[in-house]
One Martini backbone bead per residue (centre of mass of N, CA, C, O) as a GRO file, in nm:
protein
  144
    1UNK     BB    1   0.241   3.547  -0.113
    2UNK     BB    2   0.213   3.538  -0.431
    3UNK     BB    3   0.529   3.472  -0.425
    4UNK     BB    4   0.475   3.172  -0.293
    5UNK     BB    5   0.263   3.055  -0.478
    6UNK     BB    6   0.476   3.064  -0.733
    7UNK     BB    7   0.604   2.796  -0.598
    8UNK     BB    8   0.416   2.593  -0.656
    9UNK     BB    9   0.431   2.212  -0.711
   10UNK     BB   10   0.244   1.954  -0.772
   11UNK     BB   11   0.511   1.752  -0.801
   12UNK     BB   12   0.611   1.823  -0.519
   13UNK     BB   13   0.353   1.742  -0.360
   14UNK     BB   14   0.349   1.454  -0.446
   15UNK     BB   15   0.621   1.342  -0.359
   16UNK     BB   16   0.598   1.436  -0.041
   17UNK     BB   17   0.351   1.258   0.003
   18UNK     BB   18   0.571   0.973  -0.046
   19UNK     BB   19   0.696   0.907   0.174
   20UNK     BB   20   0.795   0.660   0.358
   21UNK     BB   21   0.546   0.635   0.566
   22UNK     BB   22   0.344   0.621   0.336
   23UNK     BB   23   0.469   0.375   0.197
   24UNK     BB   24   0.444   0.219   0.478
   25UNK     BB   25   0.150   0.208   0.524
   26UNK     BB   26   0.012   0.103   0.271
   27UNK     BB   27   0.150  -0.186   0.304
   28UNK     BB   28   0.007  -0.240   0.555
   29UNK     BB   29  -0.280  -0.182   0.425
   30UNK     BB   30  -0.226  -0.481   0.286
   31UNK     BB   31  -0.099  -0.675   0.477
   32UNK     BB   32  -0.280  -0.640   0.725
   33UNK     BB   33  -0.574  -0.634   0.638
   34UNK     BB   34  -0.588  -0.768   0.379
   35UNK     BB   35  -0.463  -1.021   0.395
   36UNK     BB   36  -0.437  -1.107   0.731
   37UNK     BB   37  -0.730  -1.013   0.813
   38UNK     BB   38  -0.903  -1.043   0.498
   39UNK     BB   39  -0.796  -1.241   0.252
   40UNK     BB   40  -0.767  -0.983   0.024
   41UNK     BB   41  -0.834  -0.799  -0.244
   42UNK     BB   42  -0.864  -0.512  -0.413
   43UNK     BB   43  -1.200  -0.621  -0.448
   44UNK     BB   44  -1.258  -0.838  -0.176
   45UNK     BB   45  -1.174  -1.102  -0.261
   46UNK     BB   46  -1.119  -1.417  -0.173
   47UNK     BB   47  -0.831  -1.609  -0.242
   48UNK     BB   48  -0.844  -1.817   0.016
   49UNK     BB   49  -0.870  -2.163   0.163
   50UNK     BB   50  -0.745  -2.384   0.394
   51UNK     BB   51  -0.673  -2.691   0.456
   52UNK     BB   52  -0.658  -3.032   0.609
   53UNK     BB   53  -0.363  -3.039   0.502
   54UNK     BB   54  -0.226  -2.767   0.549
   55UNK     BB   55  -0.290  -2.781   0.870
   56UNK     BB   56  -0.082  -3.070   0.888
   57UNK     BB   57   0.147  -2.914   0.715
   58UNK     BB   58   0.134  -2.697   1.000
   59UNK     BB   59   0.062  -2.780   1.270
   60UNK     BB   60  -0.153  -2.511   1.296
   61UNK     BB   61  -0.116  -2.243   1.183
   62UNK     BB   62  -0.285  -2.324   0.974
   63UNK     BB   63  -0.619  -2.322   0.912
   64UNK     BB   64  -0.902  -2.476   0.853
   65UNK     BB   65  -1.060  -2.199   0.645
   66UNK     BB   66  -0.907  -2.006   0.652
   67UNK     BB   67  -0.758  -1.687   0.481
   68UNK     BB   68  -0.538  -1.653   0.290
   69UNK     BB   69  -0.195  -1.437   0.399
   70UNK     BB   70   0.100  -1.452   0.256
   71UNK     BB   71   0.284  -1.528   0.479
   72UNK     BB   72   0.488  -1.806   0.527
   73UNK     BB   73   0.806  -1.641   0.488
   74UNK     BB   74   0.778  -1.309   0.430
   75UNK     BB   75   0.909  -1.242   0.152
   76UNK     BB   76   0.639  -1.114   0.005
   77UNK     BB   77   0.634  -0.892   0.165
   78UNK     BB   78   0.948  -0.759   0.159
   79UNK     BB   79   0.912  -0.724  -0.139
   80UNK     BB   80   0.739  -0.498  -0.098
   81UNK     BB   81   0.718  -0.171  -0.337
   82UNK     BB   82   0.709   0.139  -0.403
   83UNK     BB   83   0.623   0.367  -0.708
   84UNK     BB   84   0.669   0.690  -0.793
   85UNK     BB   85   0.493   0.876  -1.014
   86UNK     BB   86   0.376   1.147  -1.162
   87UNK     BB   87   0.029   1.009  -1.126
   88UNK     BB   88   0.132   0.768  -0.962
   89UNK     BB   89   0.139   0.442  -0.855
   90UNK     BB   90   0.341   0.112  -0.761
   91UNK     BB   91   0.265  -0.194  -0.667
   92UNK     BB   92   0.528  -0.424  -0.554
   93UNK     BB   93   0.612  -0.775  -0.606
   94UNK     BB   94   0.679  -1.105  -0.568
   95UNK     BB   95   0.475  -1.313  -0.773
   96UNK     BB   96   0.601  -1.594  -0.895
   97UNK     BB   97   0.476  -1.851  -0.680
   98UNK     BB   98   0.136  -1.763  -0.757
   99UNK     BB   99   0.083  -1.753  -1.067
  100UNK     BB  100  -0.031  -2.050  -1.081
  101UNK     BB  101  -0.222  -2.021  -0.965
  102UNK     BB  102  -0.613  -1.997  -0.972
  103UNK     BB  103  -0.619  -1.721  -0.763
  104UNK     BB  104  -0.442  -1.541  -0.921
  105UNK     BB  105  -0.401  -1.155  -0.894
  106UNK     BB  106  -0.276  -0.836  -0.965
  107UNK     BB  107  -0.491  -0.749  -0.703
  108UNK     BB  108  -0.332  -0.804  -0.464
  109UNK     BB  109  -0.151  -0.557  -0.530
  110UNK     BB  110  -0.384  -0.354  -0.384
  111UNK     BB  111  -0.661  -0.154  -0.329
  112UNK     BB  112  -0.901  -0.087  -0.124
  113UNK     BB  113  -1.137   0.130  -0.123
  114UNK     BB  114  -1.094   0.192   0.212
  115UNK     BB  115  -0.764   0.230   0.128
  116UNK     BB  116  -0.797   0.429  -0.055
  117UNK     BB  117  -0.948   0.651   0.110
  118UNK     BB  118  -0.689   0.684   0.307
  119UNK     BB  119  -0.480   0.780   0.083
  120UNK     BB  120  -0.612   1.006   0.017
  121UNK     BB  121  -0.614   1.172   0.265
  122UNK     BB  122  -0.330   1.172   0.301
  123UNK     BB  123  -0.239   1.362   0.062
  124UNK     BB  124  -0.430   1.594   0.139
  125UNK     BB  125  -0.260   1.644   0.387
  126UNK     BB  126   0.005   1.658   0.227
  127UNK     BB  127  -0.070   1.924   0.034
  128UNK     BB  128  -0.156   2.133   0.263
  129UNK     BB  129   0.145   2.114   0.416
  130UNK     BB  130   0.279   2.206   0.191
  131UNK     BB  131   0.130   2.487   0.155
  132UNK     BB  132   0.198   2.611   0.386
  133UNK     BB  133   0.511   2.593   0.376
  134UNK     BB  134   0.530   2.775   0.115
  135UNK     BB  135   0.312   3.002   0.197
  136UNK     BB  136   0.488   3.078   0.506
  137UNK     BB  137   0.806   2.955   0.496
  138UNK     BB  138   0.793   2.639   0.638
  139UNK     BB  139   0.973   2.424   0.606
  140UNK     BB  140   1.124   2.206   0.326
  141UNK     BB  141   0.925   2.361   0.108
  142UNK     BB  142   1.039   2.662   0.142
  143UNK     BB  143   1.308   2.619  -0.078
  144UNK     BB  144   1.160   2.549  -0.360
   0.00000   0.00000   0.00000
């Protein structure tokens, strides 16, 4: 057992907890429920509310006080994704056509409070997972 804790590996337990899902997963938490569901920044900021010009421009699928969820044609959630560091991730994606806007802020593409803390969760369910396999010998974490 000592000589596989001596197999442990900070640095492979970051990348391993980053697997394609937990990417997949993180974006799902910024589209789906911050921008989609309450249209709102990594600081919980309403990013902003639709007009009856809007409504009018969109036939109404827009209405008139909801609040934006930068989904018009789908294009900028599509270019969102994760670059894992380090020490850090980096969630990024084509911000250019909103950069001029009033409300554009480089806090669209993090994560709330809430969804921080989701992601804790989920990374330390990942170390505890890779520590099982390296530390018993199950799983691909078992050849590192």
């Amino acid at each position: 057992m000592l000589r596989r804790g001596k197999l442990l590996n900070d640095a492979v337990a970051w990348l391993d907890a980053f697997h394609p899902n937990t990417k997949k997963q993180v974006l799902e938490w910024i589209q789906k429920d911050q921008l989609t569901r309450q249209g709102v920044d990594a600081d919980g900021n309403v990013l902003g509310y639709y007009s009856r010009l809007t409504e009018m421009i969109s036939r109404g699928r827009k209405k008139e006080g909801d609040r934006y969820t930068l989904e018009d044609t789908g294009d900028f959630y599509k270019s969102m994704f994760i670059t894992v560091l380090r020490n850090s991730i980096e969630i990024d994606g084509n911000v250019d056509k909103f950069k001029d806007q009033n409300w554009y802020t480089s806090r669209i593409l993090g994560l709330t409070d809430e969804n921080f803390t989701k992601l804790i969760e989920t990374v330390k369910a990942a170390y505890i997972d890779y520590a099982r396999k390296v530390l018993f010998g199950t799983g691909r974490a078992a050849a590192v």
